[in-house]
Structure formats: structure tokens, C-alpha cells
N, C-alpha and C positions, 0 to 999 in steps of 0.2 A: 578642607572639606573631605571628606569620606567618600570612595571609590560608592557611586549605586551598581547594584547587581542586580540581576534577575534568576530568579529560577525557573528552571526546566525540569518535566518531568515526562519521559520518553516511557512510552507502557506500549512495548512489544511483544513480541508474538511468545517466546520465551524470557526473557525479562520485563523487570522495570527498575528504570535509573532513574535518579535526581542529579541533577547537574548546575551548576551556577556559571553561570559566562557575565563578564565585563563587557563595559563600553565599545568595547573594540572589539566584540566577538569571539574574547578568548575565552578556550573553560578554563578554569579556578581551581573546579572542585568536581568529585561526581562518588556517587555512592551506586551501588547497584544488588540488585538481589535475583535470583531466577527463581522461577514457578514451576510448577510441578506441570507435565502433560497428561492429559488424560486419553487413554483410547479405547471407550470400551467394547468397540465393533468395528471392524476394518469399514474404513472411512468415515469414523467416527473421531473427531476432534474436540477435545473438551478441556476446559478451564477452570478454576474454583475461583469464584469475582471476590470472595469473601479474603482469599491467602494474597490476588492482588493489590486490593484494600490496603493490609496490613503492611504490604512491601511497598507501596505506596507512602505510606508513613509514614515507615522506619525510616527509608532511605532518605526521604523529605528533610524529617528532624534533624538524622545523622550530617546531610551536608550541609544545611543551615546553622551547625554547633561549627563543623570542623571551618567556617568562614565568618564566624561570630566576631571577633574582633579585628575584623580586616576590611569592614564595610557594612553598606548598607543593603541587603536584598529587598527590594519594593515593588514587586510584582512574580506573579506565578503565571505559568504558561503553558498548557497538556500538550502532547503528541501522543497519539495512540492508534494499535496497531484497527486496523477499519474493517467494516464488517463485521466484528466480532458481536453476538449479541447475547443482551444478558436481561432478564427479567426478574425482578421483585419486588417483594410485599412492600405496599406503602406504609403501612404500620410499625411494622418490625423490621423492615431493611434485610431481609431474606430474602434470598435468593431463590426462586421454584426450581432451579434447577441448577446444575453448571453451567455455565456460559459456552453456546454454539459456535467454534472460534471457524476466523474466517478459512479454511481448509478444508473444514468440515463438509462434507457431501453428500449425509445422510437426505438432502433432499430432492435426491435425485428424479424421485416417481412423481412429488409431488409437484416438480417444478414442469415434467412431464404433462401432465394432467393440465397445468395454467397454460401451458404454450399452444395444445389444441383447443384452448378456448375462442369463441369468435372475438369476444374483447380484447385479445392479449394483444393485438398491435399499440392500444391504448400507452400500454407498459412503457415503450420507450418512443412514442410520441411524446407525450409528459414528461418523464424523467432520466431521456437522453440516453437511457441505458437498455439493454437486452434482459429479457427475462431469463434468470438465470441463479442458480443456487449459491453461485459466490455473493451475490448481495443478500442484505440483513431480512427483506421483505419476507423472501419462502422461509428463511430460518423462523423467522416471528411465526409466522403462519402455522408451521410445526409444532413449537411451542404451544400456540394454544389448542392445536388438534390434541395433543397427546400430554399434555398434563393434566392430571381428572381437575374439574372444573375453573379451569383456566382461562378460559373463553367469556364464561358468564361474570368471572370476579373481574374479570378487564373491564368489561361494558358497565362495572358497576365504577372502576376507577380504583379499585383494591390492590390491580397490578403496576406498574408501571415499567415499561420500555428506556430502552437504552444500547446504545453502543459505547464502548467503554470509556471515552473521555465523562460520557452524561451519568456514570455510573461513580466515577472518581469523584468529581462537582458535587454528584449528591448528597456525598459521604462528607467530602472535606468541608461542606457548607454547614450541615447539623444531621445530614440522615434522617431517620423519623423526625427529628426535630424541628424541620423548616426547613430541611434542606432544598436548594434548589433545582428543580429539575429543567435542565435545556441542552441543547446540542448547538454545533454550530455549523451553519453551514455546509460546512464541505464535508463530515461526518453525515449531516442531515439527505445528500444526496448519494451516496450509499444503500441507499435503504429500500429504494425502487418506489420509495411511496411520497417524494416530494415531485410537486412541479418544478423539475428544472428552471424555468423561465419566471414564474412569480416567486419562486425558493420558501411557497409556503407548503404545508400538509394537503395532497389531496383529496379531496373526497370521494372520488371517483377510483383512484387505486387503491382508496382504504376500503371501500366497499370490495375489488375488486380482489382484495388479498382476504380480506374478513378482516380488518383491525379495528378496534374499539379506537377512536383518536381518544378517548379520555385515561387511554396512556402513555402516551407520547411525550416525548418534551417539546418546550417551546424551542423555535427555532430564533438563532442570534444570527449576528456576525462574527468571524474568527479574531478580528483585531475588537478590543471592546469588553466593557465590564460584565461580567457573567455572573460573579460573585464573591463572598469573602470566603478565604480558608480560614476557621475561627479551629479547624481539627487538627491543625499545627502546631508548636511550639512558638509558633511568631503569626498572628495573624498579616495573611496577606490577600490585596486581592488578585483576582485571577480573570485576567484581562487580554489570556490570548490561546485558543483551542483550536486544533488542525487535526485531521488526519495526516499518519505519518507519510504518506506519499506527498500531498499538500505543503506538510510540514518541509518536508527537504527541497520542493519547487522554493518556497520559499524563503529558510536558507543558505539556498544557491544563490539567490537573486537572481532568481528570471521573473523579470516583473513590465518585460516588454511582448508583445506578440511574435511568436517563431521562437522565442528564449525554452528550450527545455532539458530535461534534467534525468536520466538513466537514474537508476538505484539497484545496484547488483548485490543481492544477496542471493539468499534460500531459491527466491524467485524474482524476477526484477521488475521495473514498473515503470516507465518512460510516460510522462508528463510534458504536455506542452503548452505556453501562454501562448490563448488565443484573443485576448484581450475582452472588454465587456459585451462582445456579441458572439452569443450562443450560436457552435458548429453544425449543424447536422452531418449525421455522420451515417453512410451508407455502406462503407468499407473492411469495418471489424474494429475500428476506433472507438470510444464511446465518448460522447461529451458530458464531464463534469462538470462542478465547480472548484476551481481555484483558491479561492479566498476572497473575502471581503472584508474591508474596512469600516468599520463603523460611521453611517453618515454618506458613503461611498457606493456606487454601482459595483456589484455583484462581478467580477473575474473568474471568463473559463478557462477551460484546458480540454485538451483531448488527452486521453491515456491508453495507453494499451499494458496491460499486464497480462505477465509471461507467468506461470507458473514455476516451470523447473529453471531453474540455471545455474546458482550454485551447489544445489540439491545433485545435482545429475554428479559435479566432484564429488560430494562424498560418496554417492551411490559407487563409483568409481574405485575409492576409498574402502570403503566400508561394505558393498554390496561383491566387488570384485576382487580386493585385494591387489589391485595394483599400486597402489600406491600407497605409502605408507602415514601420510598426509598430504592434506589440499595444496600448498606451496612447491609439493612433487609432480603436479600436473604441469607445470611448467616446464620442467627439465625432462618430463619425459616425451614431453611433446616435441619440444625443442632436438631431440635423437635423429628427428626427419621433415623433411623440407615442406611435404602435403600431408592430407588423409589419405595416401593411399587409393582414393575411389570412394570411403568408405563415409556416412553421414550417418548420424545416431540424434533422431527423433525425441525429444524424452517426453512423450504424453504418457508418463506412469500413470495420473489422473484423470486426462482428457487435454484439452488442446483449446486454451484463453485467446485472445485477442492475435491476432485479428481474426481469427477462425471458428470460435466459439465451438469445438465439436468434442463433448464429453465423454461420447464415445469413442474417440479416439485413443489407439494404444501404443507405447514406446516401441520402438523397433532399431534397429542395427542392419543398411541397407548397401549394398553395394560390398559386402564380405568374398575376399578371395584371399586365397592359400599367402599373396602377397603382405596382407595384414599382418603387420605387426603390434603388441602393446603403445607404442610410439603413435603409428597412426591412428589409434582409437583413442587417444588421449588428445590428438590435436583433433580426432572429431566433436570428441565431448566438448573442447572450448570453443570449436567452431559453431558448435549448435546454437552457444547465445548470441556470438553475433548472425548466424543467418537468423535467426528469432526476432533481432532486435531491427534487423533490415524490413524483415513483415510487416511489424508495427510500422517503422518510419515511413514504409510505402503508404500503408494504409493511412497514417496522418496526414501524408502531404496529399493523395487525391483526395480525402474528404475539404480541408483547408486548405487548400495552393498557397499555404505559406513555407519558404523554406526554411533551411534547418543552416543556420551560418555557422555554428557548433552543438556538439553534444557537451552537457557536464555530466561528469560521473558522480557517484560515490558507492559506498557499501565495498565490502570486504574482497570480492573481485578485484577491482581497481587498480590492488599491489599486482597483480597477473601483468606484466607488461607485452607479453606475447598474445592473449586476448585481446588487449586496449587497441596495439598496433590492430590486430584484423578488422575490429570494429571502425575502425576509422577507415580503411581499405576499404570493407565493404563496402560503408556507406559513405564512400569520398568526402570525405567530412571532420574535419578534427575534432578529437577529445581530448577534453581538459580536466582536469582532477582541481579543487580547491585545495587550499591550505588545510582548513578545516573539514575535516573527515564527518566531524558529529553533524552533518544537514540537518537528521530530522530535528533533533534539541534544540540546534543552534534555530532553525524556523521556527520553533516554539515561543525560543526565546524574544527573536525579532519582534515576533507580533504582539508577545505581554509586555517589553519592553516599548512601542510605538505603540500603546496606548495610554502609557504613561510618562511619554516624554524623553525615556533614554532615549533614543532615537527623534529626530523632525519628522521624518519621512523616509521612504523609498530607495530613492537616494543616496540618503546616509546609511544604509545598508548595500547597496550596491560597493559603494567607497570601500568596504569591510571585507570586501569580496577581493581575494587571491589567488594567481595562481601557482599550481603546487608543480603539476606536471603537464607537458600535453604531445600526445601521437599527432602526427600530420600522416595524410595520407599517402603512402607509397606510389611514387611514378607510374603508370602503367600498369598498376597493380588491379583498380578497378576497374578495366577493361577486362582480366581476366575471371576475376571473380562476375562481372555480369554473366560470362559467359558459361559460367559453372553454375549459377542460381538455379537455372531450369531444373536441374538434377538435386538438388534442394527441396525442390518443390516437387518435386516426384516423392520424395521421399515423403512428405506431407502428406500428402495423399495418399499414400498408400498406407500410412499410420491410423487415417481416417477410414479408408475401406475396412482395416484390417479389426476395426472395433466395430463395424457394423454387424446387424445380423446378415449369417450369410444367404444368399440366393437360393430359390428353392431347388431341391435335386442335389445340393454343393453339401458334402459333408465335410 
């Protein structure tokens, strides 16, 4: 009998890959392409949905040929990078514009103007989240302010909304031709404009944002039939969509409550199963959705997403000239035993979970004559784990669940002088998997457990290994609690230092 496969398709923030993983969770196969960035105004982030379409395809086709006679592939699976938003013609599969990618900040006034509204508490009563420009809602909203009549062809149904799994589906389905249009899930609360708790379209923050719902997708579940790819070289269906943070909760296999999962890249994103009763969260946390199963109660998570973390290296890199590549931050950090005093903020953008303050700016605080290159490279790594301690604080007072490990992934990870601090920090061990591809291989999981590669939960859990793991150093977290406060000084003062200043203060 013939090996079944699954395919994955990972559409991130600068690429998108195809990938095929086995029964056992290994990849096989993977093809990948990267996209061009667009910026055409400082804080301006943009994407052309039409060049990912295409790279979409190719790479698709390309790993489905290079795995042709080695098995069977019977099911397709999305991850995609979230938030990103993209609008186009139902007729023609046009696009109004470039896709607003999740980075993007251009709405910044606008998102200003909804938060002194008297409804805005509404926002994340409903949908669990802060009113805030990182999600898809204000992006939409912009959109139809500012493309000439954008607004009116919505209400008539001529537009149609999407975040970029609903935008791939549409296309691989038929496009103009019948394509299907839905989202799922856990993309679907992203958007600021679902009821968290019924996980349908509201009409209350559709009004509140201005959204036509006659262009939305319908909303699914992530494990579950969505639809056929007929724009393949092999028809398949596609029976499992996630947001890529989602996508690597699940996996990791954290499919218990307290189970959660870091992602260190560009920016990092810590996930946490809090099972099927929705958190509220008072702290800087926000509550999501996790995933759900077809048939199944809805699974949340809290998250906190950090901005900078791997960004701040190359800034380091590339902004400073210290180092000559990111795998140098290590050895040069490793020259000296502390920071020196010294703690390095990085709100190049503003300042995400748990502090939500936009205005907030990077800073380099605690500088004496004592600083060395050395200590400013063991502050840049220290900054994601005191970052990452934020968030944890902030998930465990909203949910008093604790944290029995952290899992890693993402390109950080190889840093082993980082992993150690993180685990120091947050007296808490981290473990790395075998398998590095989370977001794909969650992709795969869930289009694979809609069609039987998998029984269950379970049997993904079984798939799960470990690769590597930091235990927390003896008495180490006693010292680090007592350095925190000066952490958080530094916070704060990143925060004052973006505000406007006080009258009389030049």
C-alpha cells in the first residue's frame, strides 16, 4: 500500500512554501518561493496577493511532481501569516489594491478616532481583543475609506474580504468561477469583527467598524472540509486552515490547558491552551481562538505577541554593525558574564502585549562608560526573554493556569545562551521539538485529522519529540526576579518617552 501524504502550505510574511509531511510527521518534501515587500510610506507594509497566488501554485505543483511516485498526497492544509488583509473583485479576482500586511501601521489616526468612541469597549467585550491596528478590522476599514468607491461596491457585494488563507481557498477553488469564499476560525478572530464566544460575524462591530457583511467569508472550523483545490495539478481537498501562530500551537501538540508554545522569529508569539472556556483577560493578554474541530467545541488560547525579537539581531546586525551575522550574537554576548546595567527596549513600532502602547519608542537605558559591545548584545537577547516574562505574567494572572513548560520554535531557538535565560527567567523549562516546521507540520496535522491520517489528538501528540531542552539554573531565578523591576523601569520609560511631551517641557 502506498505511503498517504499530506500537503502543507505555509504562506508567510516573506514567503510561501509547499511542503509534504508523512504519517509520522516527517517532511518529505518542500518547495518555497519568496515575495517581494512593498513600502511605500514609512509604516507602510504591502504585498501583491496576485505574485502570492502564483507562488502559491508553483511551489504546490512543484512538490506534488517532486513526491509523484513515492505516494499518495490526500489532503491540503493552509497556514498563513494573520492579519494580513486583502480585498477583491468578485468578478474578476482583482485585487483593489495590495494586500495591508500584518505590520502595517498606516492606521494609526484611524484606530485613534474608534478608541475615543463611547462604543469602543464593545470591541473587545465581543471579540476578546483590544482595538487596535494590528488586527484586520481598522485595516478593512481603511480600505474602504480610501479606495474611490469601495465602500458602496462592498454593500452591493462586488467586493469581497479576506485574510490570506480566504484569499488562497478562493483561487485554488475556481476564483471567479465558484470559488469558495470562507475563513476559519481562528483567522476569523483576528479580525476584531467576530463574536469570540458564538465564533459568528457580528453585527454590532460590523456596524461599528462600517463593514458590509456581504463581503466576508463564511466562517468554518480549522480541522474540516473547506473545499476542493481543482487549481492543482492533482485535485485535492482542503480540509485543514490555521493561522500560522495557531498553526504551530497545534503542531507542537499543546492540545491540553496550560500547554503553550513561544515562536521566535522577526517577532515572537506565545500561545496558550486554555481549553473550551473563553478567558477574559484584564492584563495585556488577549483571548483567541485556538482551533476547532469539526463537530467539536470551539478551543481557546491567550496570546501575547511581542513585536521585535528577532528583528532587534539584525537591527544589531545590519542597523549597528556589530555583528557580522545573527549566530554572532551569541559569541559576542558570551565575552561577559551580565548587561553590564544596561537593558535595550526595542519599541522601534510601539510596544504589543501586554502593554499595548503604540507610542512607545526603543531606547538603550542604563549606558555607562562600563559598556561594552558584549554587554549590549547580551542585552539585545535579554530583551526577549524579559519580553517574554511580560506576557507569561500577564497570562498567568488573567488564567491562574500554570506554565509546566514552554515549547519553542522559530529560528531563535539555535541561540542556546537566549533559551538558557528564558527558562532562568521564567523558572520554567524549554523544550525545542524534533521538528522545527510547527507552523506546516500544524497545518498538516489538521488536513491530515480530517481525513483519517491521523484518529485523533492523540496521535499527534505520540509524533511529538523532543529535540532539546534548558532546565532552569539553580538560584538563578531569584536573581533575575530581583533585577525585573529595572526592566520595567526601562518600559516605562520607552513609554513616556513616545508620548507627547508635558506643557512647558521642550
Amino acid at each position: 500500500m502506498a505511503d498517504r501524504y499530506v500537503l502543507a502550505v505555509d504562506q508567510g510574511t516573506t514567503s510561501t512554501r509547499s511542503l509534504v509531511f508523512d504519517r509520522g510527521g516527517r517532511m518529505v518534501a518542500v518547495r518555497q518561493r519568496e515575495h517581494r515587500q512593498y513600502f511605500p510610506r514609512p509604516g507602510w507594509v504591502e504585498h501583491d496577493p496576485m505574485e502570492i497566488w502564483a507562488n502559491t501554485r508553483r511551489t504546490a505543483a512543484q512538490v506534488l511532481a517532486d513526491v509523484g511516485g513515492a505516494g499518495e498526497v490526500v489532503a491540503l492544509g493552509i497556514a498563513n501569516q494573520r492579519e494580513t488583509t486583502v480585498v477583491w473583485e468578485r468578478a474578476t479576482g482583482r485585487p483593489v489594491l495590495r494586500a495591508l500586511v500584518w505590520q502595517d501601521t498606516r492606521t494609526a489616526e484611524l484606530v485613534a478616532e474608534l478608541v475615543a468612541r463611547p462604543e469602543a469597549p464593545l470591541v473587545r467585550e465581543r471579540s476578546g481583543m483590544a482595538t487596535a491596528g494590528y488586527f484586520s478590522g481598522p485595516r478593512l476599514r481603511w480600505i474602504l475609506e480610501h479606495v474611490p468607491r469601495a465602500q458602496e461596491r462592498a454593500e452591493r457585494g462586488e467586493l469581497l474580504f479576506g485574510t490570506m488563507e480566504t484569499w488562497l481557498i478562493w483561487n485554488l477553488t475556481g476564483g471567479p468561477d465558484g470559488g469558495v469564499h470562507v475563513t476559519d476560525v481562528t483567522n476569523a478572530s483576528r479580525t476584531l469583527l467576530m463574536d469570540v464566544r458564538t465564533c459568528r460575524w457580528d453585527p454590532d462591530l460590523l456596524a461599528f467598524f462600517g463593514i458590509p457583511a456581504a463581503m466576508l467569508p463564511e466562517i468554518r472550523p480549522s480541522v474540516g472540509v473547506l473545499g476542493v483545490a481543482t487549481a492543482l495539478p492533482q485535485a485535492l481537498p482542503i480540509t485543514g486552515a490555521l493561522g500560522d501562530q495557531q498553526a504551530a500551537l497545534f503542531g507542537q501538540a499543546c492540545f491540553a490547558p496550560g500547554e503553550a508554545k513561544c515562536t521566535y522569529g522577526t517577532g515572537s508569539f506565545l500561545l496558550q491552551n486554555t481549553g473550551t472556556e473563553l478567558v477574559h483577560t484584564r492584563s495585556g493578554s488577549i483571548s483567541t481562538v485556538a482551533y476547532q474541530l469539526a463537530g467539536e467545541p470551539v478551543h481557546y488560547a491567550l496570546e501575547g505577541s511581542v513585536a521585535v525579537t528577532g528583528a532587534l539581531v539584525q537591527w544589531l546586525r545590519d542597523g549597528l554593525g556589530l555583528i557580522g551575522s545573527a549566530p554572532e550574537v551569541e559569541t559576542l554576548a558570551r565575552t561577559v558574564d551580565d548587561n553590564g546595567g544596561c537593558y535595550v527596549v526595542p519599541a522601534f513600532s510601539g510596544l504589543l502585549a501586554p502593554h499595548w502602547r503604540g507610542e512607545a519608542r526603543g531606547l538603550v537605558a542604563g549606558l555607562t562608560s562600563y559598556v561594552t559591545k558584549g554587554h549590549l548584545a547580551r542585552a539585545v537577547l535579554e530583551a526577549t526573554g524579559w519580553q517574554t516574562r511580560d506576557v507569561v505574567q500577564a497570562m498567568a494572572a488573567d488564567s491562574g493556569l500554570s506554565l509546566p513548560a514552554l515549547r519553542v520554535d522559530g529560528g531563535m531557538t539555535t541561540n542556546n545562551l537566549l533559551m538558557q535565560f528564558i527558562a532562568d527567567v521564567l523558572d520554567t523549562p524549554v523544550v525545542r521539538p524534533m521538528v522545527g516546521e510547527t507552523v506546516s507540520l500544524g497545518a498538516a496535522y489538521a488536513a491530515g485529522l480530517a481525513v483519517g491520517i491521523w484518529s485523533d489528538v492523540e496521535a499527534l501528540r505520540r509524533n511529538w519529540h523532543r529535540a532539546a531542552q534548558w532546565t532552569p539554573s539553580r538560584g538563578r531565578a531569584e536573581a533575575l526576579d530581583a533585577e525585573y523591576p529595572r526592566w520595567e523601569r526601562a518600559v516605562q520609560l520607552s513609554i513616556a518617552w513616545g508620548a507627547p511631551p508635558e506643557p512647558g517641557v521642550r
